[in-house]
Backbone as JSON, one array per atom type, in Angstrom:
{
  "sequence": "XXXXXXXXXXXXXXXXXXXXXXXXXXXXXXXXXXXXXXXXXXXXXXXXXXXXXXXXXXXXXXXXXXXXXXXXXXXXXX",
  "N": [[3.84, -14.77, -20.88], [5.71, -12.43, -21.45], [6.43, -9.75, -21.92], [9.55, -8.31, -22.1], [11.43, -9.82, -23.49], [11.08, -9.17, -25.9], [11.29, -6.22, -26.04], [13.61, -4.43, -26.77], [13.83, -5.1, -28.83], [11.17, -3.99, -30.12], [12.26, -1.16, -28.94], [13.89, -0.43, -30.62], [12.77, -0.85, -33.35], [10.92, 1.41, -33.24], [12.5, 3.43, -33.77], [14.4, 4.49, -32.18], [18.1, 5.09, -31.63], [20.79, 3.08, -31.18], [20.16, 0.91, -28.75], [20.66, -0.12, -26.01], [21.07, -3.16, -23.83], [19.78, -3.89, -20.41], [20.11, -6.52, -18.08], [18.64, -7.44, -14.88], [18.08, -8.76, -11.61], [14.88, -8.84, -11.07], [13.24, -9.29, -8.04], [10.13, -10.81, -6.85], [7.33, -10.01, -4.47], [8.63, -9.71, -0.88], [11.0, -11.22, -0.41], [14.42, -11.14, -0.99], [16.98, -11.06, 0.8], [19.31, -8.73, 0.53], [18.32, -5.13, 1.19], [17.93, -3.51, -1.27], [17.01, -5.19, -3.04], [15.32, -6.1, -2.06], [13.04, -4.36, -1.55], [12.74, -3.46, -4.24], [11.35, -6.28, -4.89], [9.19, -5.54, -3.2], [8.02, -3.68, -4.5], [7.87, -4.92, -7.13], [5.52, -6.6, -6.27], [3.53, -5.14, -5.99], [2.65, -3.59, -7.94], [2.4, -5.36, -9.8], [-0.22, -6.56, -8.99], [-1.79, -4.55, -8.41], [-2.16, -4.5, -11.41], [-3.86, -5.84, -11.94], [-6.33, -6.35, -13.45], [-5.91, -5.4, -15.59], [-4.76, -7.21, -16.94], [-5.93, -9.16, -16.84], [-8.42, -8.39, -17.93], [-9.58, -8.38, -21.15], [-8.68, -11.18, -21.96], [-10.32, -12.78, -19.71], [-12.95, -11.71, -20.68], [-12.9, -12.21, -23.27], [-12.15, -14.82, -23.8], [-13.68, -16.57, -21.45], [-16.12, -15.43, -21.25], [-16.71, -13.54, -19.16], [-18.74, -11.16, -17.31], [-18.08, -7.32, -16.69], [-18.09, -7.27, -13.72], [-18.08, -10.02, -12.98], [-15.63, -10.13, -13.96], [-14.58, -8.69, -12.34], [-14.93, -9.75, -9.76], [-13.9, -11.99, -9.87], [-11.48, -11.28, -9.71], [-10.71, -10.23, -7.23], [-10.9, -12.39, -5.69], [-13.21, -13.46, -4.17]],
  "CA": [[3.59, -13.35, -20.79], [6.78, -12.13, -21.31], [7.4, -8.69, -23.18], [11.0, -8.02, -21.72], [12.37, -10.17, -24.25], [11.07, -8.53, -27.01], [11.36, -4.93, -25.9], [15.07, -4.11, -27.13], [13.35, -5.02, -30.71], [10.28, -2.92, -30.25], [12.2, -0.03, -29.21], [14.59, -0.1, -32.29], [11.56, -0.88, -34.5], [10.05, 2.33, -33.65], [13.13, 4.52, -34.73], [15.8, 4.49, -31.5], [19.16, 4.13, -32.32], [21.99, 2.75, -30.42], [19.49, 0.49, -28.25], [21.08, -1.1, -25.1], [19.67, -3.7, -23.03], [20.33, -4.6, -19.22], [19.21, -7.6, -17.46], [18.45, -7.82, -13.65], [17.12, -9.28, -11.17], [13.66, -8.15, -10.07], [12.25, -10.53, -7.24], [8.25, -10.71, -6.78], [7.73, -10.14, -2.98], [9.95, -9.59, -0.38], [12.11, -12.54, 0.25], [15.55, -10.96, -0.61], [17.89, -10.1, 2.26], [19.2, -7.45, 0.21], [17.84, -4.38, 1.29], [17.5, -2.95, -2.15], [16.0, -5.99, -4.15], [13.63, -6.46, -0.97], [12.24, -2.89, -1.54], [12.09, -3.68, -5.71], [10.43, -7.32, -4.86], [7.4, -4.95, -2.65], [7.05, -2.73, -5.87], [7.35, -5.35, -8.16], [4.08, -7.1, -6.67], [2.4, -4.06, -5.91], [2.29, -3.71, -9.55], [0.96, -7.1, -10.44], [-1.4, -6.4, -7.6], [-2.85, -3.07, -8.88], [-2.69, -4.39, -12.57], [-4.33, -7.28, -12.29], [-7.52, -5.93, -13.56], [-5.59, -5.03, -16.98], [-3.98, -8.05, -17.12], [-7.11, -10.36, -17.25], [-9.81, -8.26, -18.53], [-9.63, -8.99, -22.57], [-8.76, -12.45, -21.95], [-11.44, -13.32, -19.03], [-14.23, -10.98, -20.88], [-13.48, -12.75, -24.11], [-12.69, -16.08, -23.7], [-14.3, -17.33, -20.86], [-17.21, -14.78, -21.59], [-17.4, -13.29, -18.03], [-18.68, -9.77, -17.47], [-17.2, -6.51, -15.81], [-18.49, -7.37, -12.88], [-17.66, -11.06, -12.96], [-14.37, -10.29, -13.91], [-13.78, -7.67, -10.59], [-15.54, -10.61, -8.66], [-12.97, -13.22, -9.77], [-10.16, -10.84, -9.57], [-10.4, -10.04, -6.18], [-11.05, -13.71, -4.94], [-14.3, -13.67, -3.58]],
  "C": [[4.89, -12.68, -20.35], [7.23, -10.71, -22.02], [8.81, -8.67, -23.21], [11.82, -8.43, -22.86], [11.79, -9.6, -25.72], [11.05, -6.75, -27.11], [12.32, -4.12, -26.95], [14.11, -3.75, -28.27], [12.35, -3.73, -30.97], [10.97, -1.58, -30.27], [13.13, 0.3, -30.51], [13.68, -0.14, -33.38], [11.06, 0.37, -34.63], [11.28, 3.69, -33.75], [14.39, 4.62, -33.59], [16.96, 3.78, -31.55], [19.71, 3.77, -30.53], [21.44, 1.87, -28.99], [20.22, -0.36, -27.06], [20.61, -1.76, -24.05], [20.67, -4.26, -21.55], [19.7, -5.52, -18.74], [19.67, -7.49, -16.24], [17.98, -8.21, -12.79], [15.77, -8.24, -10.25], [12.73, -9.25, -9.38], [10.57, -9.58, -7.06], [8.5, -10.7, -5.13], [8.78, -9.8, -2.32], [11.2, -10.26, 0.48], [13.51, -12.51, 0.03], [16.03, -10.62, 0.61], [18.59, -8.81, 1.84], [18.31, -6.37, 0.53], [17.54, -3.7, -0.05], [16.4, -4.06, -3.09], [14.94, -6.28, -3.41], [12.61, -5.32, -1.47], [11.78, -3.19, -3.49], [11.05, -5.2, -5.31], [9.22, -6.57, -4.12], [6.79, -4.1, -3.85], [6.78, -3.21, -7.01], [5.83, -5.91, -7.62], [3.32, -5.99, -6.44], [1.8, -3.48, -7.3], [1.83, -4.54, -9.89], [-0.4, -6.62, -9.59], [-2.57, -5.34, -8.62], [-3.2, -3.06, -10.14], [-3.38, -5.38, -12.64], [-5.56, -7.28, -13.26], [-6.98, -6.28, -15.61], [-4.67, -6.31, -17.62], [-4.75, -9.09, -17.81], [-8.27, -9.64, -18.19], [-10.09, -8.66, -19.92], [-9.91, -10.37, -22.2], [-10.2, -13.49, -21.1], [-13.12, -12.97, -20.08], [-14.39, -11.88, -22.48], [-13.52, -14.1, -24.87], [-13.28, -17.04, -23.12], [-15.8, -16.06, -20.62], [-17.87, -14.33, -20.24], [-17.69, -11.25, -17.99], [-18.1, -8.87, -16.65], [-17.14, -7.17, -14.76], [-18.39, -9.0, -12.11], [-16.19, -11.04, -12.83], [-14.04, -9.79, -12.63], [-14.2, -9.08, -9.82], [-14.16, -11.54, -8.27], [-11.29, -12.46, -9.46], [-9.44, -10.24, -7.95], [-10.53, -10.91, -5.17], [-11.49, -13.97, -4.16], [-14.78, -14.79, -4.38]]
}
């Protein structure tokens, strides 16, 4: 589950020219000592965190055939 590496393509596919791509590091959590990548590692998981929902629902709902309400169950690890 990787888009990143196919982004660049997507956005030139859909009509932007001159497309340039940066790579950096974004830590999960906050285990840099950097003060700046500490503060991106709390917003990167706060994002996993808050998407989690949208992350699993297709996949939980339609291959392991669980419902809304199953899925919130399992997603919040009760």
């Amino acid at each position: 589950m990787n888009p990143a590496r196919s982004t660049k393509e997507w956005v030139g596919n859909a009509g932007f020219q001159q497309v340039k791509q940066q790579i950096f590091k974004s830590p999960v959590r906050n285990w840099p000592r950097d003060a700046r990548l500490k503060e991106c590692g709390v917003f990167t998981t706060l994002n996993f965190v808050e998407g989690i929902q949208d992350f699993t629902d297709k996949l939980f709902r339609d291959v392991l055939g669980l419902s809304e309400q199953g899925i919130e169950v399992l997603n919040a690890g009760k």
